[in-house]
C-alpha positions in Angstrom: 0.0 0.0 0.0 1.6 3.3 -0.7 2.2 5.9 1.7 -0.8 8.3 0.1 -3.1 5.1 0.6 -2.1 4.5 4.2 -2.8 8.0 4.6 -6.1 8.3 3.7 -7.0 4.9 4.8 -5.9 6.2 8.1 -7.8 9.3 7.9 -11.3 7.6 6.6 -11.0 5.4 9.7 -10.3 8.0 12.1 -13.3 10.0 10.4 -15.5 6.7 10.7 -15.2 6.0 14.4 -15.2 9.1 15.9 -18.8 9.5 14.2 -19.5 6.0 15.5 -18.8 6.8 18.9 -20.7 10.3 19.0 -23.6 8.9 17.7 -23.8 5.2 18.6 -22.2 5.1 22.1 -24.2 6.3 24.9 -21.5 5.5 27.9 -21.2 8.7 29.3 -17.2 7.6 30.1 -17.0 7.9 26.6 -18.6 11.3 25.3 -15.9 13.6 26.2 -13.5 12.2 24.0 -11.3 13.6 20.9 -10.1 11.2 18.4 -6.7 12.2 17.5 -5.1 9.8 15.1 -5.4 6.1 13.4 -2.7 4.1 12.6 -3.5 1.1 10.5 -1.2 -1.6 9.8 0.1 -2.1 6.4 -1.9 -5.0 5.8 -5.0 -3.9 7.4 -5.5 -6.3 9.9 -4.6 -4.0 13.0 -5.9 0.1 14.0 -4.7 1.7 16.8 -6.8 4.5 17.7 -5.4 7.4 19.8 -7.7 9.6 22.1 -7.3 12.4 24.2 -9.4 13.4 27.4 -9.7 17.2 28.5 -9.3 15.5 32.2 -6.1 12.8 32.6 -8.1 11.2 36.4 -10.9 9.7 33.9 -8.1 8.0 31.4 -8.3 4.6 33.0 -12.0 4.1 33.0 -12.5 5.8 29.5 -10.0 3.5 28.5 -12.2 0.7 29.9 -15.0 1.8 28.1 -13.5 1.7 24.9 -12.5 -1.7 25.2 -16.1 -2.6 26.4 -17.3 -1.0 23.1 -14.4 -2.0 20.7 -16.6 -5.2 19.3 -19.1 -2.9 18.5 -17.5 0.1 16.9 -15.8 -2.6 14.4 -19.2 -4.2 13.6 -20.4 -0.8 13.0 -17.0 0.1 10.9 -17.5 -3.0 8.6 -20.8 -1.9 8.1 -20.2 2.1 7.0 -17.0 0.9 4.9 -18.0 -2.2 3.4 -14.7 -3.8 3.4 -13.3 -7.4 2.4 -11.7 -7.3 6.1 -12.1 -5.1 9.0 -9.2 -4.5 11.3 -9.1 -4.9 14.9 -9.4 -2.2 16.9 -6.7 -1.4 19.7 -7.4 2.0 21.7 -4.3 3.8 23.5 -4.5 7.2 25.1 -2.7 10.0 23.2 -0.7 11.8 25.8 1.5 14.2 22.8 -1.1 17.5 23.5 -0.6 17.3 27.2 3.0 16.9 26.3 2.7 19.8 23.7 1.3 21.9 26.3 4.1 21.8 28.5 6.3 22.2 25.9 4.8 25.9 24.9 4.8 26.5 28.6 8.1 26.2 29.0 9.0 28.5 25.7 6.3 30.9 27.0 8.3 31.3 30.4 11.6 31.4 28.6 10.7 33.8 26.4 9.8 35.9 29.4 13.3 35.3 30.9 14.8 37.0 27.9 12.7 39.9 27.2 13.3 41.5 30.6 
């Protein structure tokens, strides 16, 4: 699959569930998600979805949740995409904006240093 494939692949899948889970999924563990990216294996057996929370206490049972509606959101994915083979789902919590945030923090307060 070339890059540009895996790319949009990616992108359609990431589109996909986040409207499964928004409209489908009434767990209120769930609601306050983002979906952030989708990786998909080259041979399109595996996804790894990556989520962010606003609040990191609720990460565990979100996570929890996820799992518990994982069978679901890929029954729902095969039916939206129609495809030959729908890949297993795997969610992991995206921790790069909270990491991002501190990041611009500490330019923010180094910037400060230097224009005084």
């Amino acid at each position: 699959m070339t890059k540009l494939r895996q790319e949009r692949f990616n992108a359609l899948i990431k589109q996909n569930i986040a409207k499964i889970i928004y409209e489908n999924i009434r767990d209120k563990r769930i609601k306050n998600i983002t979906i952030e990216q989708a990786k998909v294996s080259p041979d399109l057996h595996n996804a790894t979805i990556y989520f962010s929370l606003q609040d990191d206490k609720k990460k565990k049972s979100t996570l929890i949740a996820l799992q518990n509606a994982r069978k679901f959101i890929r029954k729902r994915l095969a039916q939206i995409l129609n495809l030959r083979y729908t890949p297993e789902i795997k969610f992991e919590y995206d921790s790069l904006e909270k990491v991002a945030f501190s990041v611009e923090k500490l330019i923010e307060s180094e910037g400060k240093k230097y224009d005084n």
